[in-house]
C-alpha positions as CSV (number, residue, x, y, z in Angstrom):
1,X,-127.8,-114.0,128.5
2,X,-130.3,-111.1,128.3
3,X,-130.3,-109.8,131.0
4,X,-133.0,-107.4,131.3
5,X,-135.4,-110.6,130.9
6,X,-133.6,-112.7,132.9
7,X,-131.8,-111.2,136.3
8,X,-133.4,-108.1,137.4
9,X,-136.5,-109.7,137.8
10,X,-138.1,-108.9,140.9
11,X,-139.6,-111.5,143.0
12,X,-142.5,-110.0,143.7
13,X,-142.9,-109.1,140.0
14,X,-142.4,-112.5,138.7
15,X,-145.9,-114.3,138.5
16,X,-146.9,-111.0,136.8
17,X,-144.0,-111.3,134.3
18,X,-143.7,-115.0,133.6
19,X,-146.7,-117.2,134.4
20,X,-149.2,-114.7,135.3
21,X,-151.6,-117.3,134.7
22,X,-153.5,-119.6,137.0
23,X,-156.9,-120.9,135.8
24,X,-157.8,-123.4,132.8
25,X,-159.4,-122.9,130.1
26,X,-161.1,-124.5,126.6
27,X,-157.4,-124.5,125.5
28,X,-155.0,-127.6,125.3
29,X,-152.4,-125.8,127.2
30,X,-153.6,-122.1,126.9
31,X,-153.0,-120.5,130.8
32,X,-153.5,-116.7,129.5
33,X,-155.3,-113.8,132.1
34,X,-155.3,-111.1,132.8
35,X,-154.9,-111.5,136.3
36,X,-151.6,-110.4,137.9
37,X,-150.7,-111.1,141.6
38,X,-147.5,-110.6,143.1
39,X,-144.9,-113.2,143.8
40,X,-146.6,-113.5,147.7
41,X,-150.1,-113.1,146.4
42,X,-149.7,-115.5,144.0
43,X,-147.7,-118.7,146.2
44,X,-148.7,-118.6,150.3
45,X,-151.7,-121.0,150.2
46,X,-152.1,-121.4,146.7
47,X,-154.3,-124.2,145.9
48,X,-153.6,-127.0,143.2
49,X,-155.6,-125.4,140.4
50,X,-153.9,-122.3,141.1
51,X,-150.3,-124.0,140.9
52,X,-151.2,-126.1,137.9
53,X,-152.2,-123.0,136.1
54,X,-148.2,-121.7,136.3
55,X,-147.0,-125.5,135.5
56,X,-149.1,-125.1,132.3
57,X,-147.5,-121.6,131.8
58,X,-144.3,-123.5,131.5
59,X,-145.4,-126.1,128.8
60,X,-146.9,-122.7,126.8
61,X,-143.3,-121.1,127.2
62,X,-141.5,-123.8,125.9
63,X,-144.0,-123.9,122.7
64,X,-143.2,-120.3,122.0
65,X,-139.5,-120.8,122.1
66,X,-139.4,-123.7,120.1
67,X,-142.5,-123.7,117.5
68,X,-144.1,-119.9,117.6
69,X,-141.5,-117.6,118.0
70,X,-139.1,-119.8,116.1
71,X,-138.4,-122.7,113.3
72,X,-136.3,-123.6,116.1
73,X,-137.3,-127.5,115.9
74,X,-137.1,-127.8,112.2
75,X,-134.6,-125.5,111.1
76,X,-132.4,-127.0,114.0
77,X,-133.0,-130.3,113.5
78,X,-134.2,-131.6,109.9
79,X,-132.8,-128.8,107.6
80,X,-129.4,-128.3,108.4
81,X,-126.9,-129.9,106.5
82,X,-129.7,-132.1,104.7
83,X,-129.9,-133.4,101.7
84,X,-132.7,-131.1,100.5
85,X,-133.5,-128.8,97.6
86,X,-135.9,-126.2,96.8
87,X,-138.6,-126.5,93.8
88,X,-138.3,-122.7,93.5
89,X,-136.1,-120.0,93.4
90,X,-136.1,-117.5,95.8
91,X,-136.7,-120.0,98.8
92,X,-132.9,-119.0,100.5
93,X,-133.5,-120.3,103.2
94,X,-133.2,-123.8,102.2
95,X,-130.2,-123.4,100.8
96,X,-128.6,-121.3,103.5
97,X,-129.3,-124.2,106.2
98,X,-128.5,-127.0,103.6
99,X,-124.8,-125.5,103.5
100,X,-125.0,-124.3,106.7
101,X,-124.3,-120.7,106.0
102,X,-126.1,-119.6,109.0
103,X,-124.7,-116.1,108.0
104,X,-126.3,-115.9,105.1
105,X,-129.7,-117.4,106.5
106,X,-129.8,-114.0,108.9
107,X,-128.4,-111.6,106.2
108,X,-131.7,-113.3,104.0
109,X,-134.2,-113.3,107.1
110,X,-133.1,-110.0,108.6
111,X,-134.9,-108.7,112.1
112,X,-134.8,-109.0,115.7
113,X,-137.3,-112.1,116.3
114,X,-137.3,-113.1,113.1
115,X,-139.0,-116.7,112.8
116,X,-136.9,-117.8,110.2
117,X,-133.7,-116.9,112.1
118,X,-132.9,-114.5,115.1
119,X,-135.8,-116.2,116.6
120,X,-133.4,-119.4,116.7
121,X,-130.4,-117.6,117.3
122,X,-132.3,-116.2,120.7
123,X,-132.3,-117.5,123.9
124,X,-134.1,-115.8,125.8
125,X,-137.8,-118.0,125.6
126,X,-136.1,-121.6,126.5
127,X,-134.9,-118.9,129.8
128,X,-138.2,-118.0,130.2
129,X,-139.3,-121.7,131.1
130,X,-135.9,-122.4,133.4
131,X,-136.8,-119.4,134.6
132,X,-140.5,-120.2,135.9
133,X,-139.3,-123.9,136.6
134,X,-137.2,-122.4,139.4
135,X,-139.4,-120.2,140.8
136,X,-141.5,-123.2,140.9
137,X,-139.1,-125.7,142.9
138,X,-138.6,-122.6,145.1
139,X,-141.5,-122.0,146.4
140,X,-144.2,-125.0,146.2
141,X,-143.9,-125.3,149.4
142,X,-145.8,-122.2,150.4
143,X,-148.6,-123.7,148.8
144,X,-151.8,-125.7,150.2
145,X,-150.9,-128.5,147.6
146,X,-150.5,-131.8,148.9
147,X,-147.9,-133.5,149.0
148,X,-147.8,-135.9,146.6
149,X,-149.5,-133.3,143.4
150,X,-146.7,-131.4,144.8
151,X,-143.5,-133.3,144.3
152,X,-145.3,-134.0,140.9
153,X,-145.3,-130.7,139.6
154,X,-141.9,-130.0,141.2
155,X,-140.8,-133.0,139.0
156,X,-142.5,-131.6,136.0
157,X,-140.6,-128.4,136.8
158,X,-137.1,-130.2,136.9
159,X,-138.1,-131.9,133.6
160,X,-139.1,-128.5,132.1
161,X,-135.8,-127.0,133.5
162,X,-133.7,-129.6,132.0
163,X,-135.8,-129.7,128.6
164,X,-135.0,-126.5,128.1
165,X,-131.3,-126.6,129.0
166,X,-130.6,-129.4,126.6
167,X,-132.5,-127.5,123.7
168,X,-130.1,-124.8,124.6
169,X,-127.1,-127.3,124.7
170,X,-128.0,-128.6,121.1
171,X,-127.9,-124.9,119.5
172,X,-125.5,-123.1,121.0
173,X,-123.0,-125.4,123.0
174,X,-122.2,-123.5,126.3
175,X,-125.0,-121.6,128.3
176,X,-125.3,-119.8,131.1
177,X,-126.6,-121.8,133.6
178,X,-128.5,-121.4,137.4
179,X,-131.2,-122.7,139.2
180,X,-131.9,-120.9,141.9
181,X,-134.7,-118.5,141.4
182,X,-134.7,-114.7,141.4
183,X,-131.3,-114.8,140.1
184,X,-130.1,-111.4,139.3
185,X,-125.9,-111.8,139.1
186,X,-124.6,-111.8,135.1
187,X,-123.4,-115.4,134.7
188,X,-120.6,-116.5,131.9
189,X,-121.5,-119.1,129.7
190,X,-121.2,-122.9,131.2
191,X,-119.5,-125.9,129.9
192,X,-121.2,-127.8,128.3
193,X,-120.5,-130.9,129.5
194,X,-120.7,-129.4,132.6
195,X,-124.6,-128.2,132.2
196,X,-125.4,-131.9,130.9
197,X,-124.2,-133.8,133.7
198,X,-126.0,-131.0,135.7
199,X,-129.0,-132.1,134.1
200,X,-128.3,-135.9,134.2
201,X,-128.0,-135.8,137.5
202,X,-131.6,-133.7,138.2
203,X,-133.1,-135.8,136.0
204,X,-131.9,-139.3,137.6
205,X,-133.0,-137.7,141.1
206,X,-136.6,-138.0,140.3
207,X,-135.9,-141.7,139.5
208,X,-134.1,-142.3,142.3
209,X,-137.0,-139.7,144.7
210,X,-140.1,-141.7,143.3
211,X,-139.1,-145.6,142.4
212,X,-142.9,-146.6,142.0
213,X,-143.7,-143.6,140.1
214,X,-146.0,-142.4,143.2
215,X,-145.2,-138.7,141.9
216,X,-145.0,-138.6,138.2
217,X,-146.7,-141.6,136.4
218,X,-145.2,-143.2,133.6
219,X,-147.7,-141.3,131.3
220,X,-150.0,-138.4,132.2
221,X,-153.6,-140.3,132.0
222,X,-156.2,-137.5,131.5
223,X,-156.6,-136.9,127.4
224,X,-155.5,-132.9,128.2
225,X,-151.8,-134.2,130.1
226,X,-151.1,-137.0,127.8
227,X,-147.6,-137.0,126.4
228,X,-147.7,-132.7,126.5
229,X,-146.7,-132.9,130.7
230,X,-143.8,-134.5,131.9
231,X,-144.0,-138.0,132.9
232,X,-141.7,-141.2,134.3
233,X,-141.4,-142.3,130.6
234,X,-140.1,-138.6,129.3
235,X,-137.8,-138.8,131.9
236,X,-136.4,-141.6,130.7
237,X,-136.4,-140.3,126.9
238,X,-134.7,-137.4,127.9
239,X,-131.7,-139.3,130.1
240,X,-131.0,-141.3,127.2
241,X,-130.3,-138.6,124.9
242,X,-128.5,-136.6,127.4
243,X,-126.5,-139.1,128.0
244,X,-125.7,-140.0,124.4
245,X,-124.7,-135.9,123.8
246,X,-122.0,-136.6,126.9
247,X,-121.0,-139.7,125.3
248,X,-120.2,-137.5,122.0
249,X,-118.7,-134.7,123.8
250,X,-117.0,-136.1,126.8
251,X,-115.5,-139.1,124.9
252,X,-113.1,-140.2,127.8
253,X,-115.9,-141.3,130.0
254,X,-118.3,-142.4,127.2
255,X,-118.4,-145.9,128.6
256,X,-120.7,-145.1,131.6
257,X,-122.5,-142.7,129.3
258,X,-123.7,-145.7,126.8
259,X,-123.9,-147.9,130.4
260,X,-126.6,-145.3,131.3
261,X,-128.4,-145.4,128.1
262,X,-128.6,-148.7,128.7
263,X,-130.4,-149.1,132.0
264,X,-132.5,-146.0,131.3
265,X,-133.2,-148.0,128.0
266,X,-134.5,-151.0,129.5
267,X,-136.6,-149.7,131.9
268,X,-138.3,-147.4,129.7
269,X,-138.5,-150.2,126.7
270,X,-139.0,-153.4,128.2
271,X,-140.2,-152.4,132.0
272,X,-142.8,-149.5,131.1
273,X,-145.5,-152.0,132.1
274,X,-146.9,-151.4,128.8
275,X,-147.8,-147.8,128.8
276,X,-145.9,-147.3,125.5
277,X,-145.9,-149.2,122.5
278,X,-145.2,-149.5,118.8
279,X,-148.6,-149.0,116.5
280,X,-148.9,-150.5,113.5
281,X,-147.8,-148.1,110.6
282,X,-151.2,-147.7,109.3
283,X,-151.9,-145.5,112.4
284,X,-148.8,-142.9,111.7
285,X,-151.0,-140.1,111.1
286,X,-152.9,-141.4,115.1
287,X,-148.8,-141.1,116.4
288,X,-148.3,-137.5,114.6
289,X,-151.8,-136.5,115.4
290,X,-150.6,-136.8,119.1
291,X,-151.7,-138.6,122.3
292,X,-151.0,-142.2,121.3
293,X,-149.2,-145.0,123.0
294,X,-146.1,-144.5,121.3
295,X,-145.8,-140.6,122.2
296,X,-143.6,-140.0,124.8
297,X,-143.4,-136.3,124.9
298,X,-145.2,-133.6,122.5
299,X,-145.4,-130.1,122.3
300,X,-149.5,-129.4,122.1
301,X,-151.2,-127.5,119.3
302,X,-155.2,-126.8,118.9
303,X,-155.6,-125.2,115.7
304,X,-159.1,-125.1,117.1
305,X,-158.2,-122.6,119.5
306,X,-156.0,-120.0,117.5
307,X,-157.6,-117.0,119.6
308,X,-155.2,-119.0,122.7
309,X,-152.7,-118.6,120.9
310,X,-152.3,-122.7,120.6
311,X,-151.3,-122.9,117.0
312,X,-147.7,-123.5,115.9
313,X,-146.1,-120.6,113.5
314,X,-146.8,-121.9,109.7
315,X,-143.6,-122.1,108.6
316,X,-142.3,-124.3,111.9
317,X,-143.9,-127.2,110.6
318,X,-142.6,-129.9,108.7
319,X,-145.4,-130.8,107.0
320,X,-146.2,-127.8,105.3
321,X,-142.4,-127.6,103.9
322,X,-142.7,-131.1,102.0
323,X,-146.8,-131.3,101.4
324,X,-148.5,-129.2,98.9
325,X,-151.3,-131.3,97.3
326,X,-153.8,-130.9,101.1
327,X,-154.0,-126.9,100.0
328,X,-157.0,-125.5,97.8
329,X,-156.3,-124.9,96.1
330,X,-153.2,-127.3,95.6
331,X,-150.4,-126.0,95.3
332,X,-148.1,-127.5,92.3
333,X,-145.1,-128.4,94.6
334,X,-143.6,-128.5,98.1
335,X,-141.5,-125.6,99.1
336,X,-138.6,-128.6,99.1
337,X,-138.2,-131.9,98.9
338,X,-134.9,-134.3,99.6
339,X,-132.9,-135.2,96.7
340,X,-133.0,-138.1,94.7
341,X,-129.7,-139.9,96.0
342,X,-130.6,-139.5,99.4
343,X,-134.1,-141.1,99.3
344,X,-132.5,-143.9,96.8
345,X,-129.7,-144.5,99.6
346,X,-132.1,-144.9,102.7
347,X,-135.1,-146.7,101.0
348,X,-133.2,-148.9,98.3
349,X,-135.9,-149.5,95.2
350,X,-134.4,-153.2,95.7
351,X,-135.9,-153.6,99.0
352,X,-139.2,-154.2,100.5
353,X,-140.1,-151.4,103.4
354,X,-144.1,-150.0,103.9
355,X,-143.0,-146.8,105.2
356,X,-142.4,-146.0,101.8
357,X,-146.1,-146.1,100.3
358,X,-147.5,-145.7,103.6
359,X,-145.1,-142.0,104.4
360,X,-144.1,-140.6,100.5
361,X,-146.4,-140.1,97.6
362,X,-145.9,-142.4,94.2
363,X,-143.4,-139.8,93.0
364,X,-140.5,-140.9,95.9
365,X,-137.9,-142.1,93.0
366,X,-138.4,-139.8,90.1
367,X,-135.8,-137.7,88.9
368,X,-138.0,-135.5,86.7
369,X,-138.5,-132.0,87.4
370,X,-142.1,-131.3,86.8
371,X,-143.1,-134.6,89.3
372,X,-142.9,-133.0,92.8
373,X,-142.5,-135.8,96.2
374,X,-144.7,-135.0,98.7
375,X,-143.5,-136.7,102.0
376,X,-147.1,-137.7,103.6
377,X,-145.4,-138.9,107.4
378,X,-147.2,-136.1,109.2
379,X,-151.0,-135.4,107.2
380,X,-152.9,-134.2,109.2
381,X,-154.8,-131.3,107.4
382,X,-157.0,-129.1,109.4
383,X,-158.5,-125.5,108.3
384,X,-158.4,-122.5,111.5
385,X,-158.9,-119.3,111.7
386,X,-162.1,-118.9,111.1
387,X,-161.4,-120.5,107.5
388,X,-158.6,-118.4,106.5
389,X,-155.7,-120.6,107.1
390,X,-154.8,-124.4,106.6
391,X,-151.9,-126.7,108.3
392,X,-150.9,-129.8,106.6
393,X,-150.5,-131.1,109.9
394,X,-152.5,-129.6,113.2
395,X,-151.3,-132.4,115.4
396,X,-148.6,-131.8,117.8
397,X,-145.0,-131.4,117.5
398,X,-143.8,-135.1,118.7
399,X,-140.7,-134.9,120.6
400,X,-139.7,-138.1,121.7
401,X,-141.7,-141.4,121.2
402,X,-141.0,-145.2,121.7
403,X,-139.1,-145.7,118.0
404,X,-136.6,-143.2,118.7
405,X,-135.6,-144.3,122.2
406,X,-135.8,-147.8,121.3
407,X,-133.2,-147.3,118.6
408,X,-130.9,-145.1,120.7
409,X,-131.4,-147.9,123.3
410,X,-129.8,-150.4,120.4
411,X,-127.5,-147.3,119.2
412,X,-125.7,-147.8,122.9
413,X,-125.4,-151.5,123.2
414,X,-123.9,-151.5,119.4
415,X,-121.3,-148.9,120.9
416,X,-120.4,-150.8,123.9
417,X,-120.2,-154.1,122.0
418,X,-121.3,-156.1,124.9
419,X,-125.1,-157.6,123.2
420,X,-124.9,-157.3,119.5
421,X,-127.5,-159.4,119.6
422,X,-129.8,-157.3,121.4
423,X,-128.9,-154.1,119.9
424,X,-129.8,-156.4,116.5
425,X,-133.3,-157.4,117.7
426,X,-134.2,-153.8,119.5
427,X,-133.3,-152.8,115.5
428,X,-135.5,-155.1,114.2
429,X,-138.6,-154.1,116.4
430,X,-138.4,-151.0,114.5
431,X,-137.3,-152.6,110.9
432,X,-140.3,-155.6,111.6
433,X,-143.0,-152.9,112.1
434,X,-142.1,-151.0,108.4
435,X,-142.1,-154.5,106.6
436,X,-138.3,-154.2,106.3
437,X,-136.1,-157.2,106.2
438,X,-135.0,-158.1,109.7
439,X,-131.1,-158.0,109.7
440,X,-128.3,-159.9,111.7
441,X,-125.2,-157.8,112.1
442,X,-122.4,-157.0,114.5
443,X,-119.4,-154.5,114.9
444,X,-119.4,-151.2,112.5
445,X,-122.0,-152.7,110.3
446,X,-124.4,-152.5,113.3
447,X,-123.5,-149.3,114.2
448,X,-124.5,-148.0,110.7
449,X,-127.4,-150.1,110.6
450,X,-128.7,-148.1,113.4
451,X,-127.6,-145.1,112.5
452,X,-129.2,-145.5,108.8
453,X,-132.2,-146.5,111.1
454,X,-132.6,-143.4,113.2
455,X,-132.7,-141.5,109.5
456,X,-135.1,-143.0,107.7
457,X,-137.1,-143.7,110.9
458,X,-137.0,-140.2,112.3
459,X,-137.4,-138.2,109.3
460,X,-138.8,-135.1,109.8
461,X,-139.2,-135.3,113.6
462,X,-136.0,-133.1,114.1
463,X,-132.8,-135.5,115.1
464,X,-131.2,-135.0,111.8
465,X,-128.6,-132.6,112.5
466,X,-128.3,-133.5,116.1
467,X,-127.7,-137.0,115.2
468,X,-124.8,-135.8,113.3
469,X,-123.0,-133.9,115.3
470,X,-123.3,-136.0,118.5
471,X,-122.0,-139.0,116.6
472,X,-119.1,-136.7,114.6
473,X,-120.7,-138.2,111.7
474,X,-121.5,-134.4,110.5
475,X,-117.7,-134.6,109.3
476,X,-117.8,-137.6,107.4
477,X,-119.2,-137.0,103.7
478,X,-120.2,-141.0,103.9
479,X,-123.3,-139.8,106.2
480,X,-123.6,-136.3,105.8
481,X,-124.3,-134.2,102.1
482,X,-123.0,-131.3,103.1
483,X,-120.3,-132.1,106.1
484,X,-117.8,-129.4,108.1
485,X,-114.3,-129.7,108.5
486,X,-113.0,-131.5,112.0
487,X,-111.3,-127.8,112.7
488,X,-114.4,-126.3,111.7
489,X,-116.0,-128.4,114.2
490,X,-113.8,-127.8,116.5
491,X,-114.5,-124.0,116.3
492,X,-118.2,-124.4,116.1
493,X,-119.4,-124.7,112.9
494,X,-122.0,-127.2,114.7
495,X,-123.6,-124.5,117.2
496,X,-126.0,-121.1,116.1
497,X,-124.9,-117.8,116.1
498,X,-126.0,-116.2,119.6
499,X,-128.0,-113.2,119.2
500,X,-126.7,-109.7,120.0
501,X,-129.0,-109.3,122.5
502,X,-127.8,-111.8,124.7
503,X,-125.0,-109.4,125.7
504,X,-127.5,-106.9,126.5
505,X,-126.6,-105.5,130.2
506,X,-124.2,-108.7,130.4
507,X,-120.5,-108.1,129.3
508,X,-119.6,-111.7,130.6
509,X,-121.6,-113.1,127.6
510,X,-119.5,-114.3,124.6
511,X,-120.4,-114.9,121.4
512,X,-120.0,-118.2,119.2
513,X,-117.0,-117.1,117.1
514,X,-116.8,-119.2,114.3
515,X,-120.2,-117.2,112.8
516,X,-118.9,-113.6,114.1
């Protein structure tokens, strides 16, 4: 870990260096000032507006880390080890996370806090929100906040904490983890296992704390909280795949894992008391616009509000990768597209399925080379700064939303093998909403039905990747085009090379040594 940024932090320094930031503003989830107080200054008697500002500060952290300062989502997530190709030369970063060469991707994109790849191999901004999310737990209660806004923002700050950790968990396998604030001791990394069912367990304690949802609602009800602050129902989302990483990674105890997934998966399914549900698919773009009933969590943008620093870095989003024809003027082609077998394999021409005329342009199954596939999931065009610019999609980054939890809730009954049947109709729901044929299945064909399911569901929403290497699947050439070795696994072909820096002023730091 970096230590400069993350121990020798003094507490009276802190609201100055972290969240110095305590007053709304036109902004979705902008909390900049000028304004710096001291750690004292800024928590005896702070009033809720006050202590809402540095809760937003966390939510702005956390959209740095993962889509400003960093492809971290989609270079993470969708690209590596996909199925993709590039309509151009000189684009080497699609083939460097296609083969995974994540070697070759920093030898290409060259540069401490480069987007494109030592922003991703940097930890330091995900430590920046576990960071303000313990000073938070620590000292709400100096505050003048009642008590019930503050056990909801200390909730938020466990859920931001544990957000953060698991993001970390995905990349880089072991972290250094704490959670007491104003830590200054150099910490070794942590198990990762072992910083999981940390998190588990924080997470199930605000379930277990508030049982009514007194605290944290199941969704956040004003249009400015909705499905960018934590709530009940992202919770929830997050247990389930938590628990699904342990149940890859800790294999001897995966029974109680998939158990979890379960309950978590029926109370945030069947017993949300309809806060969430499926829309039809002729709303996608209202789902990846952001906000909706089936968004569970989202990281905000407002292209509207560049000068707040609210707008995701360009080449973060998915959208603009695989669109080309919303530019003006158009551009001929995509930066990349997937590859013909792929799309053939997960959307048979044989069969019947909406999502693909309502997601892909008319050019999905066409193997020539001057007839570029757009993929249309996420269009939502919108021109900022002050004309000069233009996003294919300037919604928010979705997260989690119903779709993907109910199919991980059907992913763990398949693996238990107790409710086929179940697992089969939670499927369907999913299958039934795209026009698909509904399908009756059991055993291994179930468990690839699913799997199939989370693909061609979840495209472009980044669970690719992770998908494949919770599941071990990123081994087996059946599921994945371009699949490591089980020793290669083993010695972490599946995690990110750790920036150098993180051993700045920290020699108990190691590095991932599979990419060293």
């Amino acid at each position: 870990m970096d230590m400069k940024i993350q121990f020798k932090i003094k507490s009276t320094m802190v609201a100055a260096l972290c969240s110095a930031v305590f007053f709304s503003s036109c902004g979705l989830m902008d909390t900049t000032s000028d304004e710096k107080l001291s750690g004292d200054e800024m928590w005896d008697g702070a009033t809720t507006e006050r202590v809402n500002g540095f809760v937003n500060s966390m939510y702005t952290e956390f959209r740095a880390a993962a889509m400003q300062k960093a492809c971290y989502i989609l270079y993470s997530g969708d690209l590596r080890c996909a199925p993709i190709e590039s309509y151009s030369s000189g684009e080497n970063y699609i083939t460097d996370l296609a083969n995974n060469d994540l070697n070759g991707l920093r030898e290409h994109y060259s540069g401490d806090g480069n987007v494109q790849a030592d922003g991703i191999m940097s930890w330091r901004e995900f430590y920046k929100v576990i960071q303000s999310a313990n000073i938070l737990i620590a000292e709400i209660g100096r505050t003048s906040v009642p008590k019930t806004e503050a056990e909801a923002f200390k909730a938020e700050a466990v859920f931001m904490r544990s957000l953060a950790y698991f993001f970390l968990v995905r990349n880089f396998g072991d972290v250094p983890y704490y959670t007491d604030a104003y830590h200054q001791e150099p910490l070794p990394r942590t198990n990762m296992v072992t910083v999981l069912q940390a998190i588990a367990s924080d997470l199930n304690q605000i379930l277990v704390d508030d049982p009514d949802a007194a605290y944290l609602p199941w969704a956040q009800v004003s249009l400015d909280k909705k499905a960018i602050r934590g709530s009940r129902g992202a919770v929830l989302a997050l247990l389930m795949h938590v628990n699904m990483w342990l149940a890859g990674f800790d294999e001897s105890h995966k029974t109680s894992y998939y158990e979890a997934v379960v309950n978590y998966g029926e109370q945030l399914v069947n017993q949300n008391g309809g806060t969430y549900t499926l829309l039809p698919l002729s709303q996608t773009n209202t789902i990846f616009r952001g906000g909706s009933s089936e968004g569970i969590f989202e990281i905000a943008q407002n292209p509207s509000y560049i000068s707040g620093n609210e707008v995701f870095e360009f080449k973060a989003v998915f959208a603009n990768e695989v669109m080309c024809s919303v530019y003006s003027p158009a551009k001929s082609t995509p930066n990349l597209c997937y590859t013909y077998d792929f799309l053939t394999k997960i959307y048979p021409p044989s069969e019947t399925d909406d999502r693909v005329d309502a997601w892909f342009d008319e050019n999905i199954y066409s193997t020539l080379d001057g007839a570029p596939k757009e993929i249309l999931k996420f269009e939502n065009p919108d021109i900022y700064n002050d004309g000069g610019s233009l996003t294919a999609n300037a919604g928010n980054q979705v997260v989690f939303r119903l779709a993907d939890a109910i199919l991980l809730y059907a992913e763990a009954l398949a693996d238990l093998g107790t409710n086929d049947g179940k697992a089969c109709e939670l499927l369907n729901r999913i299958r039934t909403r795209a026009g698909a044929s509904t399908l009756s299945l059991s055993g291994e064909d179930l468990k690839d039905a699913i799997y199939w399911e989370r693909v061609r569901e979840l495209m472009g929403e980044g669970h690719y990747f992770y998908d494949l290497v919770r599941t071990g699947k990123v081994c087996d050439n059946n599921y994945c085009y371009h699949p490591v070795t089980r020793s290669e696994f083993r010695e972490g072909a599946w995690t990110w090379p750790i920036s150098k820096t993180a051993q700045e002023n920290n020699t108990l730091i190691t590095l991932n040594n599979y990419w060293e």
